[in-house]
C-alpha positions as CSV (number, residue, x, y, z in Angstrom):
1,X,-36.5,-19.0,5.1
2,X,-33.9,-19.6,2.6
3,X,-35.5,-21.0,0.1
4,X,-37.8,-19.9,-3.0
5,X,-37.9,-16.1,-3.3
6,X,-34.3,-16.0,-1.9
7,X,-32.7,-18.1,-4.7
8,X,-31.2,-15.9,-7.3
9,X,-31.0,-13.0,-4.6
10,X,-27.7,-10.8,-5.3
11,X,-26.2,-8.3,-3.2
12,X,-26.3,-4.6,-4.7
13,X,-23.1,-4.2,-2.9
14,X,-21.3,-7.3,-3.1
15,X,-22.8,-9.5,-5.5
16,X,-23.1,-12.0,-2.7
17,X,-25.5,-14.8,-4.1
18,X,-25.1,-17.6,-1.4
19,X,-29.1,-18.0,0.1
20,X,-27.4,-19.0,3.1
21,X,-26.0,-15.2,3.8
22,X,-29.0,-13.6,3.5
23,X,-31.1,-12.7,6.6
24,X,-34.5,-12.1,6.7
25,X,-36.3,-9.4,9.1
26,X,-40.5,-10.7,8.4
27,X,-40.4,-7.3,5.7
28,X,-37.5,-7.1,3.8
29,X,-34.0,-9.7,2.6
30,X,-30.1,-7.8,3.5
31,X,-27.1,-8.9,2.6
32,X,-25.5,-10.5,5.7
33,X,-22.1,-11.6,4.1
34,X,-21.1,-6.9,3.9
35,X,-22.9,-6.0,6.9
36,X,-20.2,-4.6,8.6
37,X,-20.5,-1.6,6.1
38,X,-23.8,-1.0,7.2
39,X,-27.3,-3.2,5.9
40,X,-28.2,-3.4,3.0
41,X,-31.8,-4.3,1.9
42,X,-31.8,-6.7,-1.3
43,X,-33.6,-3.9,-3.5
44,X,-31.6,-1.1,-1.9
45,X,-28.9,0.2,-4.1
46,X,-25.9,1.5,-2.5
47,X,-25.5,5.6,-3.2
48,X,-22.3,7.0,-3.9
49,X,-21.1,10.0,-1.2
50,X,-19.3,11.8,-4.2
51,X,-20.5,14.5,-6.2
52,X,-20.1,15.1,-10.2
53,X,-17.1,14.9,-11.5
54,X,-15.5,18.1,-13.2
55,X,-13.2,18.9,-16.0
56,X,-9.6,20.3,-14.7
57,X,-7.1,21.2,-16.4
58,X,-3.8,21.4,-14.4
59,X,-0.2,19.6,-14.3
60,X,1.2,18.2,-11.1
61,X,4.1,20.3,-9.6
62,X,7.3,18.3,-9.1
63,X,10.4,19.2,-7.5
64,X,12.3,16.9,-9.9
65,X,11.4,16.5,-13.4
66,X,10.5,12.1,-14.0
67,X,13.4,10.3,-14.9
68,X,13.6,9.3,-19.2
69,X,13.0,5.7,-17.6
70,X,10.1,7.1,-15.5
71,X,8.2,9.0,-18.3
72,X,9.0,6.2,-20.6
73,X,6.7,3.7,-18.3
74,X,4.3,6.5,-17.4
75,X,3.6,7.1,-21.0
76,X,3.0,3.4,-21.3
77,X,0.7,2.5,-18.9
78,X,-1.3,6.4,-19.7
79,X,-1.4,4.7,-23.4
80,X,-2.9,1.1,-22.2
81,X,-5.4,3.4,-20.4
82,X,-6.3,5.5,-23.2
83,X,-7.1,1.9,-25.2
84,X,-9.7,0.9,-22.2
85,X,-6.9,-1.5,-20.9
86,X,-6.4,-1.8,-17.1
87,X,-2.6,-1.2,-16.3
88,X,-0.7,-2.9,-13.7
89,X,2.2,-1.2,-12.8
90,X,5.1,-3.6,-11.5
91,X,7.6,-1.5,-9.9
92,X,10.8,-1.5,-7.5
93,X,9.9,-0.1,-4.2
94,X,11.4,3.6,-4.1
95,X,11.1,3.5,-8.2
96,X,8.4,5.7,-7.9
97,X,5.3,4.3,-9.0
98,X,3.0,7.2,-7.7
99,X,4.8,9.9,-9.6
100,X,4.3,7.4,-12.3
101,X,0.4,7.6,-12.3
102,X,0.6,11.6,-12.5
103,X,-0.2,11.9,-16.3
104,X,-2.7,9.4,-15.9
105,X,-4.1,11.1,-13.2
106,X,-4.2,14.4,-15.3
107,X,-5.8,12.8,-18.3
108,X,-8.6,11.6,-16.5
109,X,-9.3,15.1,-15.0
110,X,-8.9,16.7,-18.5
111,X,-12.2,14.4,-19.9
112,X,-13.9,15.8,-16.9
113,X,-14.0,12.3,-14.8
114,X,-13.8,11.2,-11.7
115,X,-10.3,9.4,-10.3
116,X,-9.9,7.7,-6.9
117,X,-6.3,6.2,-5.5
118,X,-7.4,3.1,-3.1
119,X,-4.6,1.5,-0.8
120,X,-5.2,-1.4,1.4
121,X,-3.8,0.5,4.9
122,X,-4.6,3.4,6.6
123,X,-0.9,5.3,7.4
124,X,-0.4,4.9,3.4
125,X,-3.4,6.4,2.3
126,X,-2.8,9.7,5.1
127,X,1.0,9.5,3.3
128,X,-0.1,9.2,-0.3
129,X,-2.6,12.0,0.4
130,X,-0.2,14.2,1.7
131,X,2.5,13.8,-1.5
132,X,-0.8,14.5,-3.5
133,X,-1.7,17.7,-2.1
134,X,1.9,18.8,-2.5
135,X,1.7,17.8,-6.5
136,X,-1.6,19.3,-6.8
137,X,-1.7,22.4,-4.4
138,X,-4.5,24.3,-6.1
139,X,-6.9,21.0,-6.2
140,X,-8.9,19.4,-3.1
141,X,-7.7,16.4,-2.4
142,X,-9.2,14.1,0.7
143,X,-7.9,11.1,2.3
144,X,-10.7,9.0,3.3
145,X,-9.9,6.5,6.2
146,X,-10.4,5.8,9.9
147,X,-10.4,9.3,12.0
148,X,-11.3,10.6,8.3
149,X,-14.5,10.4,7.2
150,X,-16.1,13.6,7.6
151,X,-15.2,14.8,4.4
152,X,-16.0,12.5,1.8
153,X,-15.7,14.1,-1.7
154,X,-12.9,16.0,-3.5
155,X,-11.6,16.3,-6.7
156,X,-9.0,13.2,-6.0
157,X,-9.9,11.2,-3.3
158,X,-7.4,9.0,-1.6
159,X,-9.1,6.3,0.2
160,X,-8.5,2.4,1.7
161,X,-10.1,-0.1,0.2
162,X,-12.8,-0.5,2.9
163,X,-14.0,2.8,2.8
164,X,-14.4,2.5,-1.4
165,X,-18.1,0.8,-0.2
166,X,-18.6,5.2,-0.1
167,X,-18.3,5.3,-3.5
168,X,-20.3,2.5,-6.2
169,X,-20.2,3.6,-9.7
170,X,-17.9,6.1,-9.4
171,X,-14.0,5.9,-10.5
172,X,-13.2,6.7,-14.1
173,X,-10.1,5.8,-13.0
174,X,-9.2,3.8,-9.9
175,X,-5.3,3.5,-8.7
176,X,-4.9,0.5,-6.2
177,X,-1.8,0.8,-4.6
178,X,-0.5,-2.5,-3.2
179,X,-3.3,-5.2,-3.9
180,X,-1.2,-7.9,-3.0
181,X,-1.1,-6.9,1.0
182,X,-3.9,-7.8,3.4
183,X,-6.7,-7.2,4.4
184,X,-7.7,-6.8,0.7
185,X,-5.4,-10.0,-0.6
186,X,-7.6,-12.7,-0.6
187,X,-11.0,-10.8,0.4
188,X,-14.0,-11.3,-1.6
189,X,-16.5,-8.6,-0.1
190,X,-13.4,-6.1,-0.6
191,X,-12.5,-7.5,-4.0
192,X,-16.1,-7.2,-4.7
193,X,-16.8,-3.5,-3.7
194,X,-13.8,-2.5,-5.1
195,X,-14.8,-3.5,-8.8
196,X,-18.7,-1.8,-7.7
197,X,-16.6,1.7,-7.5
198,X,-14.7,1.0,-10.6
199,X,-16.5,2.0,-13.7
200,X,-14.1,2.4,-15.6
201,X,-10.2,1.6,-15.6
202,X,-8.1,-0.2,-12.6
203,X,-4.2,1.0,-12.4
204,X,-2.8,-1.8,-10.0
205,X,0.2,-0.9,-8.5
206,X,3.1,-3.0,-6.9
207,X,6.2,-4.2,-6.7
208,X,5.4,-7.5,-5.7
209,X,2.5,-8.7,-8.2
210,X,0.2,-11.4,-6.9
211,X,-1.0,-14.4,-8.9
212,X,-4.0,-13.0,-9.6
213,X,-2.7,-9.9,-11.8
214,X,-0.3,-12.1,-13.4
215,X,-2.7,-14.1,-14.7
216,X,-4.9,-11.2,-15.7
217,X,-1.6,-10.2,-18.0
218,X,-1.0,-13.5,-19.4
219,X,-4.6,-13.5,-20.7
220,X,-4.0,-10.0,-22.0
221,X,-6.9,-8.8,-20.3
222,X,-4.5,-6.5,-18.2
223,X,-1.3,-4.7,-19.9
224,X,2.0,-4.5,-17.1
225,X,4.3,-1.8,-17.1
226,X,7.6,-2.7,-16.0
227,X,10.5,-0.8,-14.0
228,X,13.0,-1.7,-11.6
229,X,15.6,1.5,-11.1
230,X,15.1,3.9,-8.8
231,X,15.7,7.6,-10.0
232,X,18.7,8.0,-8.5
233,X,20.3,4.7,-10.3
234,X,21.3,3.0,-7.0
235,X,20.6,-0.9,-6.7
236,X,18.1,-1.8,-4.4
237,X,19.5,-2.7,-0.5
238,X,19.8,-6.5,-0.5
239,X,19.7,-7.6,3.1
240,X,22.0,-9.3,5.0
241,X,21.7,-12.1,6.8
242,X,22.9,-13.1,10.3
243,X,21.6,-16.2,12.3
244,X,22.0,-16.5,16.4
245,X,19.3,-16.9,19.2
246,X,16.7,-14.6,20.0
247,X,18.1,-12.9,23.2
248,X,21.3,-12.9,21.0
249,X,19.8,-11.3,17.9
250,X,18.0,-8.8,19.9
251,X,21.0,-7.4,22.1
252,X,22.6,-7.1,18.2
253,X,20.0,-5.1,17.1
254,X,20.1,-2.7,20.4
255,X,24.1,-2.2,19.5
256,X,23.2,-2.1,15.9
257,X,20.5,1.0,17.0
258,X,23.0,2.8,18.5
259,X,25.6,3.0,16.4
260,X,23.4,4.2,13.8
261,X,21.8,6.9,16.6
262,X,25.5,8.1,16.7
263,X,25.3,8.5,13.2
264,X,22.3,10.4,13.6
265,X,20.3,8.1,11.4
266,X,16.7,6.5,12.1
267,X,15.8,3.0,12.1
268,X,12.8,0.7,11.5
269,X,13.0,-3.0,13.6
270,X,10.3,-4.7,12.0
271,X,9.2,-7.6,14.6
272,X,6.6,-10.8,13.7
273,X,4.0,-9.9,16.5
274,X,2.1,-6.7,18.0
275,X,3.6,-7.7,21.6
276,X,7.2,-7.7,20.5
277,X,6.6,-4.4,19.0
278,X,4.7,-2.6,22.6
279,X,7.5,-4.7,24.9
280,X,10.6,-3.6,23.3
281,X,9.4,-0.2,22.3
282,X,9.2,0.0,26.5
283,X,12.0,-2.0,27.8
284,X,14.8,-0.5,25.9
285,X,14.2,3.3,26.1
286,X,16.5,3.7,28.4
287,X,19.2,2.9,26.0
288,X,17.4,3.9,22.6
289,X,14.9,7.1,21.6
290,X,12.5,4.3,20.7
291,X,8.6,3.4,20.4
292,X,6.8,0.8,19.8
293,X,3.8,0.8,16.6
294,X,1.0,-2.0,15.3
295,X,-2.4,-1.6,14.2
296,X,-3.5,-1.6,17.3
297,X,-2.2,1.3,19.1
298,X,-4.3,4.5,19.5
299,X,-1.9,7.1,18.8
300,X,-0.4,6.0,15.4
301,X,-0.2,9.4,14.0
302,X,1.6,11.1,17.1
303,X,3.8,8.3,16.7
304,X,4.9,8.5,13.1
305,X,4.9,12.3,13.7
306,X,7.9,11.9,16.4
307,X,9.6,9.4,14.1
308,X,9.3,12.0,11.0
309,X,10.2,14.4,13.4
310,X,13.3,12.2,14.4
311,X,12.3,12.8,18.0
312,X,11.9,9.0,18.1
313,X,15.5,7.6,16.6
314,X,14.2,4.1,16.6
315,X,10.9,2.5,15.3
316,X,10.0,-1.3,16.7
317,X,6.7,-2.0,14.5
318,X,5.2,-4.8,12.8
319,X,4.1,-5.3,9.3
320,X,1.9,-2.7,9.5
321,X,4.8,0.2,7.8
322,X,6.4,-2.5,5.5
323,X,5.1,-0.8,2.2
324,X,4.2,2.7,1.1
325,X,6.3,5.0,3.8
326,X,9.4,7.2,3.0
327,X,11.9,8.0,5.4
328,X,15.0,9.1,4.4
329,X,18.0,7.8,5.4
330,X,16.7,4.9,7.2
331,X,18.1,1.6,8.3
332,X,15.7,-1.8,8.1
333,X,16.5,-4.7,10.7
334,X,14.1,-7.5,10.8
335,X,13.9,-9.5,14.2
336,X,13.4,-12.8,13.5
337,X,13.0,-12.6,10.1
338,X,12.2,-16.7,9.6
339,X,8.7,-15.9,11.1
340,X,6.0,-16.9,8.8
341,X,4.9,-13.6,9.0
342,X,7.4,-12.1,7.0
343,X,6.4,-14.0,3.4
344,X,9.0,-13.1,-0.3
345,X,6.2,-10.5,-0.6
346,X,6.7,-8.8,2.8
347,X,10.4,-8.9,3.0
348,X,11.0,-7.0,-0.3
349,X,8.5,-4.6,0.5
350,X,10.2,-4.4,4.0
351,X,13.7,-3.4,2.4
352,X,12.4,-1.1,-0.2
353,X,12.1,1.2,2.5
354,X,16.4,2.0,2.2
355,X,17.7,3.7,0.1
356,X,14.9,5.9,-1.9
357,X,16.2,9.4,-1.4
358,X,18.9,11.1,-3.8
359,X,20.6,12.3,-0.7
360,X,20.8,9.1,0.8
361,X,20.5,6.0,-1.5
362,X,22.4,3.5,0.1
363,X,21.5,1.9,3.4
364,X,21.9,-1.2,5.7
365,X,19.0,-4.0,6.1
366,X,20.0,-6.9,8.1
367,X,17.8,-10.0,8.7
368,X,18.3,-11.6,12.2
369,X,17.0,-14.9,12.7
370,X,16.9,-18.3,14.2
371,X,17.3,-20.1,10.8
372,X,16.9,-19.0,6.9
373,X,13.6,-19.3,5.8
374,X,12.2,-19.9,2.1
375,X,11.1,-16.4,1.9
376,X,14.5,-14.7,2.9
377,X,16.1,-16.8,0.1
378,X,13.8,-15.8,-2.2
379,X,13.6,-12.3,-1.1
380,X,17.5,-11.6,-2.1
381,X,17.0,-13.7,-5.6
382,X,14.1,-11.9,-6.4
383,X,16.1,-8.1,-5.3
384,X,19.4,-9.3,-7.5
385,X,17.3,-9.8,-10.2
386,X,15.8,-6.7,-10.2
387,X,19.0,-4.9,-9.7
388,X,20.4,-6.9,-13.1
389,X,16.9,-5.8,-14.9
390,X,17.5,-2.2,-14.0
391,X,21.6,-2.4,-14.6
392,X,20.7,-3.8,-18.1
393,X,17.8,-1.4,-18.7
């Protein structure tokens, strides 16, 4: 079955070409290897759910004007664009890398053509989609992602990367905000789809660059736009780091909770595994105003609507919230932090969450573990170094 007429066979969707993932039905070849975005026939070609672009002319509305460092690396990367360059925008967490794609954004809109913002996880893309609306009242903007798929075109469409197989041949201009975090690190069929809805120009950004982009740069097939101070000119929260047991670090991180409570500030307890985060979102609410969060639970949103609310003082959550989430005035522990879950990549992204506000840049972050792992070492090199780019900058 597959040999002969299947040889040669690519996916319309994919590009899968291995005979092997190619079923057979007695009429008609599909694509086995992206069936979980629904079949697709061998000489089907996927149809895109969005409409014509349009030409708009309009200017994001800010409640801060960009910083000179800010417009300086937005006129950069809006520049390597304009020359058919991708752009891959390496970034401090909190520097603000989406207010950095703005001009782009309007550029794009102005030659009347079609821009998408893709990010790898679900709470970021209902976040980023909600800042957009707020810079671009007057425009229709969507988020496309689980619970949000009735509504599938808009003049920006904010999207994850899974549902971008909605959209082949589409993107002037497509944003991809973290592409170094899973699932799409390391995913073909993703990778794939992703470059189907591209037709144009990618804006990558990160501030933790995989080796994938970097070697993209190096080749100079890619241009990178570089900065590392946050608006507000504060150095980034390196994290402390204190070793003890588990039951030790954890009763720690309870009195460590409630001092901040009596400060009447929030914290996020990032833990390795989707248990920890469910059991000690339960055992300790009788001493904290805590939940628990992971991928899996069914009420995310009501969740991160208490915590934004600050009816829930304290967050215990996996990776799931390490990147793309602002909360201001909010305190990072990590319980133990010399899991392998928590990679150089991870942690950074982890304590970028302290310390973005102008009201409130400074904050604690604290690793607790058994041991210091490779990745916690290289975490707090790789944070000092940004703070000396951006001090010298």
């Amino acid at each position: 079955m597959f040999s002969g007429v299947v040889v040669g066979m690519k996916c319309n969707r994919c590009s899968n070409e291995d005979p092997r993932l190619f079923g057979f039905d007695g009429k008609h070849y599909y694509c086995r290897k992206c069936i979980a975005f629904g079949r697709l026939d061998q000489t089907s070609r996927p149809i895109s759910k969005a409409g014509k672009p349009k030409t708009i002319q309009t200017a994001p509305k800010l409640k801060f004007d960009l910083t000179p460092f800010q417009q300086k690396a937005s006129n950069q990367a809006l520049a390597a664009l304009q020359q058919g360059k991708d752009v891959f925008v390496y970034a401090a967490a909190g520097a603000g890398k989406t207010e950095m794609t703005l001009a782009s954004i309007c550029w794009y809109f102005a030659q009347g053509k079609k821009v998408g913002f893709a990010i790898s996880r679900r709470q970021v893309v209902l976040e980023i989609a909600k800042r957009m609306k707020e810079y671009f009242p007057h425009l229709k903007v969507i988020p496309v992602c689980q619970g949000h798929t009735t509504e599938l075109d808009g003049d920006l469409i904010v999207c994850t990367m899974h549902q971008l197989y909605r959209y082949p041949q589409t993107f002037d201009l497509l944003i991809m905000d973290e592409v170094d975090a899973f699932p799409f690190a390391g995913n073909d069929v993703l990778q794939s789809i992703t470059n189907q809805a591209c037709k144009g120009q990618k804006m990558m950004l990160s501030a933790t660059p995989d080796e994938e982009s970097l070697q993209a740069i190096e080749n100079g097939s890619m241009e990178m736009v570089q900065l590392f101070r946050r608006p507000h000119g504060k150095p980034l929260c390196v994290p402390e780091i204190k070793k003890g047991s588990d039951w030790f670090n954890l009763a720690r991180i309870v009195m460590k909770c409630r001092s901040f409570a009596r400060k009447d500030q929030q914290v996020l307890v990032f833990v390795p595994r989707k248990k920890e985060a469910v059991l000690f979102g339960r055992l300790l609410r009788c001493l904290l105003k805590c939940r628990g969060l992971h991928s899996g639970s069914e009420n995310k949103d009501e969740i991160m609507e208490e915590f934004y609310s600050k009816t829930c003082q304290v967050l215990f959550c996996t990776t799931l919230l390490e990147r793309g989430i602002t909360v201001p005035s909010v305190q990072v522990l990590v319980y133990r932090a010399d899991h392998p879950v928590f990679t150089t990549a991870s942690l950074i992204q982890i304590f970028g969450r302290v310390g973005r506000t102008f009201q409130d840049p400074w904050g604690t972050g604290i690793c607790y573990c058994q041991s210091v792992s490779a990745a916690m070492k290289n975490c707090c090199s790789q944070l000092r170094k940004m703070n000396e780019s951006a001090s010298g900058a």
